[in-house]
C-alpha positions in Angstrom: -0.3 -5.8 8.4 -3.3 -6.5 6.1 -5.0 -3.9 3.8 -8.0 -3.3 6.2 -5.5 -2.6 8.9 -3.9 -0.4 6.8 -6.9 1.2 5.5 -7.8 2.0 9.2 -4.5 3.6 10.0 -4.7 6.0 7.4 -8.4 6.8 7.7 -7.1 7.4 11.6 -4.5 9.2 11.1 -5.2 11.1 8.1 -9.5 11.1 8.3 -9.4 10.3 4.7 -11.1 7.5 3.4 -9.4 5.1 1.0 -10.2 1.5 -0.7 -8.6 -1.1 0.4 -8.7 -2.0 -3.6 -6.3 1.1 -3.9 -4.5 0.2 -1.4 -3.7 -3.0 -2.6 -3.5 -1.6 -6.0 -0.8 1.3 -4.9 1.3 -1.5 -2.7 1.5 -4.0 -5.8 2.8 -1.5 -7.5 5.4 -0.5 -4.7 6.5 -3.9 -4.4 6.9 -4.4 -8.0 9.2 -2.1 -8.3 11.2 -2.5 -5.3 11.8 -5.7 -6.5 13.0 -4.8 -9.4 15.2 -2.2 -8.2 16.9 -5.4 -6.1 17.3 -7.8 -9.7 19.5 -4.3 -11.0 22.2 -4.6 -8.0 
């Protein structure tokens, strides 16, 4: 799923408008740390 896709979903399902800038911003940042919540196992 790209960032305009998901950027559409939530703008459907939520009417609320979002950058995809954030978006990519806020799943970095997810990702990030879910990977380094794997390299502590």
């Amino acid at each position: 799923m790209s960032v305009s896709d998901i950027e559409e979903q939530i703008k459907e399902m939520y009417d609320f408008d979002i950058s995809t800038s954030t978006i990519s911003q806020i799943t970095n940042a997810v990702a990030s740390e879910w990977l380094r919540g794997r390299t502590d196992l």
